[in-house]
N, C-alpha and C positions, 0 to 999 in steps of 0.2 A: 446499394447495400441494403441489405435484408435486416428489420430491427431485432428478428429471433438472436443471430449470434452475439449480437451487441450486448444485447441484453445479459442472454448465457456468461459472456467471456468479463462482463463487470458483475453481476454476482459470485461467478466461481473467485474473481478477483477478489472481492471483498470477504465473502467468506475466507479465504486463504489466508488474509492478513489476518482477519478475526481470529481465527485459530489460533495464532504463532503469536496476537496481543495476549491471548490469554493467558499466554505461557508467564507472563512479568508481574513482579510480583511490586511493581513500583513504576514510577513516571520513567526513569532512565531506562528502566530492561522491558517496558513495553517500548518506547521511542528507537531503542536498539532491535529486539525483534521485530518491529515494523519495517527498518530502516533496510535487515536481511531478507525478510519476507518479502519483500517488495522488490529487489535486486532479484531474486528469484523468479518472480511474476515477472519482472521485465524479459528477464534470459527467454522464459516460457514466451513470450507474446513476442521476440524476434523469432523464435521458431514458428508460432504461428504464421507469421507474415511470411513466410520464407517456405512455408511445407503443411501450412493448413490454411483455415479460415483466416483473412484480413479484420471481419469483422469481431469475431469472438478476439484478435489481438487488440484492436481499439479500445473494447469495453475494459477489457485485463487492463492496460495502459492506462485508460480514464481510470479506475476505480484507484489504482496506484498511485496515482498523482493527488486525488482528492484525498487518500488517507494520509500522502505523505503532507499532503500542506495543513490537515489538518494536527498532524503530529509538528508540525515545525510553529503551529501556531499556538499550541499548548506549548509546546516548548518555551517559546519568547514569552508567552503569560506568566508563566513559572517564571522566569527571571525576572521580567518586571518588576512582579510583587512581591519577589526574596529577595534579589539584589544578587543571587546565585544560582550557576549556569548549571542545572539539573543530570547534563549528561555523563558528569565524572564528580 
């Protein structure tokens, strides 16, 4: 595997979410448009693997997973220190 697509397909990844965070105007409706944006990027990265580049799907898929964990880890920090579960 070649490190260009890899590369490529986890920046366009993270840009993508970056985008669709920007949209929130709060911890809940960025964690929410993260949570779309990134279901989208997955859908996109199984078409990759199926009818493009494998590699630009992995990078898509990594950059997915590390925003999503770091949304889920923001998420649990928010309740720790409120005591209330940020998403509703």
């Amino acid at each position: 595997m070649r490190p260009g697509p890899l590369v490529a397909g986890g920046a366009l990844g993270v840009t993508w979410l970056a985008l669709f965070g920007l949209l929130a105007a709060d911890l809940a409706g960025w964690a929410w448009w993260t949570l779309g944006a990134g279901a989208a990027a997955w859908v996109a990265a199984l078409l990759l693997v199926r009818y493009g580049d494998r590699g630009a799907a992995v990078g898509v898929a990594a950059a997915v997973g590390i925003i999503w964990a770091a949304a889920g880890g923001t998420l649990a920090l928010r309740w720790a220190v409120t005591g209330d579960w940020p998403m509703w």
